[in-house]
Backbone bond lengths (Angstrom), bond angles and torsions (degrees), N, CA, C in turn:
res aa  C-N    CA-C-N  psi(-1)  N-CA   C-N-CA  omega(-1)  CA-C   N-CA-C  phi
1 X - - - 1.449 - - 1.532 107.59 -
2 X 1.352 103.58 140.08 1.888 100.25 -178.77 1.972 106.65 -149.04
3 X 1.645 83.74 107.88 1.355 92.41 -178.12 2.252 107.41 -89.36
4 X 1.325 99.53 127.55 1.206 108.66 172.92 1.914 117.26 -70.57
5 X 0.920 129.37 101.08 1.372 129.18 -170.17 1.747 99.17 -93.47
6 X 1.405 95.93 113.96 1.718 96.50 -177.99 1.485 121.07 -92.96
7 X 1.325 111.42 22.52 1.305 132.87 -169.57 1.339 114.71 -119.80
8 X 1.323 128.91 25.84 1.595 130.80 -161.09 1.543 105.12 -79.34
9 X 1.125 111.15 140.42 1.253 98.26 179.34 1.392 137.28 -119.96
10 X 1.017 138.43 152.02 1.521 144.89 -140.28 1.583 118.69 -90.56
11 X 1.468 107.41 125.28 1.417 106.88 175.40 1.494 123.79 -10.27
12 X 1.580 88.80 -69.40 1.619 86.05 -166.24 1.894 113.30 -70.32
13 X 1.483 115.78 -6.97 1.278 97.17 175.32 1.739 123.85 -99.27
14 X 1.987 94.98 16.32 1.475 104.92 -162.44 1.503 79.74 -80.55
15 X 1.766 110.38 153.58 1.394 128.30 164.37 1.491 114.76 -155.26
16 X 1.881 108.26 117.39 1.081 130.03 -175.66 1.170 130.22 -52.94
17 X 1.411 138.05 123.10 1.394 144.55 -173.70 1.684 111.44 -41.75
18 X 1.792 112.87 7.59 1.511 108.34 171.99 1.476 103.22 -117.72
19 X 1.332 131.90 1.94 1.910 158.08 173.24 1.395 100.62 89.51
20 X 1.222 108.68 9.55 2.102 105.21 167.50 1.529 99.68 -54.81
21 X 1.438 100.29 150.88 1.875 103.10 176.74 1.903 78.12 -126.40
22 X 1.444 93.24 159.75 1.700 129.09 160.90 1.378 116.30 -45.00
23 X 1.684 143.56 96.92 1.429 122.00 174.59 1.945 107.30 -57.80
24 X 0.894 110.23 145.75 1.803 127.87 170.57 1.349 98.38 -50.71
25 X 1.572 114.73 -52.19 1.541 126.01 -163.65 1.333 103.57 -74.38
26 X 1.494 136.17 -12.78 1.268 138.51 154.97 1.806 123.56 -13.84
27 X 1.310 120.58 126.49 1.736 98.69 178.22 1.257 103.64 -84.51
28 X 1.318 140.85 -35.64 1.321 122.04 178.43 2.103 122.38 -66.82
29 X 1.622 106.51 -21.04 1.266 118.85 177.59 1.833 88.41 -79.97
30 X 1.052 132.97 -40.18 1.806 122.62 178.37 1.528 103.67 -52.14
31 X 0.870 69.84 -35.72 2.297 89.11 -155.92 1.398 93.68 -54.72
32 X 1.648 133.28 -59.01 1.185 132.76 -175.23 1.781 120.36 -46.59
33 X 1.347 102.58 -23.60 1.350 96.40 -164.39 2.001 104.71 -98.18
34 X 1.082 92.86 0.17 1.647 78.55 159.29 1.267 130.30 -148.42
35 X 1.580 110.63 35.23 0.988 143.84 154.91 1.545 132.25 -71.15
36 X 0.931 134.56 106.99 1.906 134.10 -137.41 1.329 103.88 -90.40
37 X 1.140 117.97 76.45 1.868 124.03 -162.33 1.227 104.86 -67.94
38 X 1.591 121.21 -47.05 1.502 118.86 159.10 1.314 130.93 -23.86
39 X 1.334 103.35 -84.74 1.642 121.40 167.63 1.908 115.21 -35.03
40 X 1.486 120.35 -31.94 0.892 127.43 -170.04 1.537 114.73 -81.17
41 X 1.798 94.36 -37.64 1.531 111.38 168.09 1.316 130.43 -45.25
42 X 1.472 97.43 -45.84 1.309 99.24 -149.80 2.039 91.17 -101.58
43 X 1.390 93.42 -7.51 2.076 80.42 171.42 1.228 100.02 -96.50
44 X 1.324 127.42 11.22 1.653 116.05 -179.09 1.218 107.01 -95.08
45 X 1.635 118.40 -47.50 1.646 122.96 178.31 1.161 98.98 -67.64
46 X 1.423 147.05 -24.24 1.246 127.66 167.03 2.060 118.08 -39.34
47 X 0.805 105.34 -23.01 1.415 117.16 -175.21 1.356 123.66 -79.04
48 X 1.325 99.97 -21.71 1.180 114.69 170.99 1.893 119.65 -78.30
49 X 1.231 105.17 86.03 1.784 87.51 168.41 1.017 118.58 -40.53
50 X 1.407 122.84 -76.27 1.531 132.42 -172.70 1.427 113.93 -91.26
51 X 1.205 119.64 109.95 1.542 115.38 162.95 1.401 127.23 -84.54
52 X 1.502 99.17 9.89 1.693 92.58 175.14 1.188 113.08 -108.39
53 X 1.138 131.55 -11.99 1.407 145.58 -149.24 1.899 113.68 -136.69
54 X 1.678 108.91 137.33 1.593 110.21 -176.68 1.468 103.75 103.90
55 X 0.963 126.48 174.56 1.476 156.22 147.83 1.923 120.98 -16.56
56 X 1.246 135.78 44.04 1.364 91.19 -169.58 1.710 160.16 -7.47
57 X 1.355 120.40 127.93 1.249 101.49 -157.41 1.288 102.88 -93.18
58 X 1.344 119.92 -164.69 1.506 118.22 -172.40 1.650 100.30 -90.36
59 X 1.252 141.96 165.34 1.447 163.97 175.97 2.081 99.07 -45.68
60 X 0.905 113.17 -155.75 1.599 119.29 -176.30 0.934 99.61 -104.66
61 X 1.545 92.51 -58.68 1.837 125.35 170.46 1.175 105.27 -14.77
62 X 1.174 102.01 -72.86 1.943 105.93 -144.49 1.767 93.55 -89.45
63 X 1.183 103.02 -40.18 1.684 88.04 179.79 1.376 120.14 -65.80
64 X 2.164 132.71 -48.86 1.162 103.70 167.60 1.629 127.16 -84.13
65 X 1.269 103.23 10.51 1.457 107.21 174.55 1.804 108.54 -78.76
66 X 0.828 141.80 -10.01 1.087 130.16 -164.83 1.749 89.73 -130.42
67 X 1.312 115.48 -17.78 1.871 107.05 166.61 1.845 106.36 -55.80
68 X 2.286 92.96 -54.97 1.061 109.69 -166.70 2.029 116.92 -52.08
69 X 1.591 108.13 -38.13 1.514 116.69 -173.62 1.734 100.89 -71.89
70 X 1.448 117.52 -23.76 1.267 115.25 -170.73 1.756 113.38 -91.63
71 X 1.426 107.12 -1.21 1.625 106.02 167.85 1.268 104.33 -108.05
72 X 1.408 118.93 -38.49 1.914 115.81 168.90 1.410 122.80 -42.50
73 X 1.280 98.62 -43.77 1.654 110.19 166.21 1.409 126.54 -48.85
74 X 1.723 95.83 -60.16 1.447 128.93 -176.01 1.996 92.82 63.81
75 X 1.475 82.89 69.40 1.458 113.04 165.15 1.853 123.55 -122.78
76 X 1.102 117.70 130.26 1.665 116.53 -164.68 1.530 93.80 -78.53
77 X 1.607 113.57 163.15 1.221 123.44 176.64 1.671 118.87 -66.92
């Protein structure tokens, strides 16, 4: 099951449970902005047969974002 949350929210307005905020000049906060989150969206729920049914899956976000930080790295799973 894969619910689309149209409310995701943005680097610069994320703020850490110690009140640190995100610098803009950040490379992974750059990285977000020209990265085609749309386009990414909508081939990820493709995967989903059933969206009503199973487990929720994780966001686009977090699933190719953390594929994407783990080849930039060129770090193994």
């Amino acid at each position: 099951m894969y619910k689309h949350n149209p409310h995701q929210l943005e680097f610069v307005e994320f703020k850490s449970p110690f009140g640190t905020k995100l610098k803009a000049d950040n490379r992974w906060v750059e990285l977000t902005s020209i990265i085609p989150w749309d386009a990414i969206e909508d081939l990820y729920k493709e995967n989903f047969s059933n969206l009503k049914r199973g487990q929720e899956a994780y966001s686009s976000r977090i699933a190719f974002g953390a594929l994407f930080i783990k080849e930039k790295l060129a770090i193994t799973d």
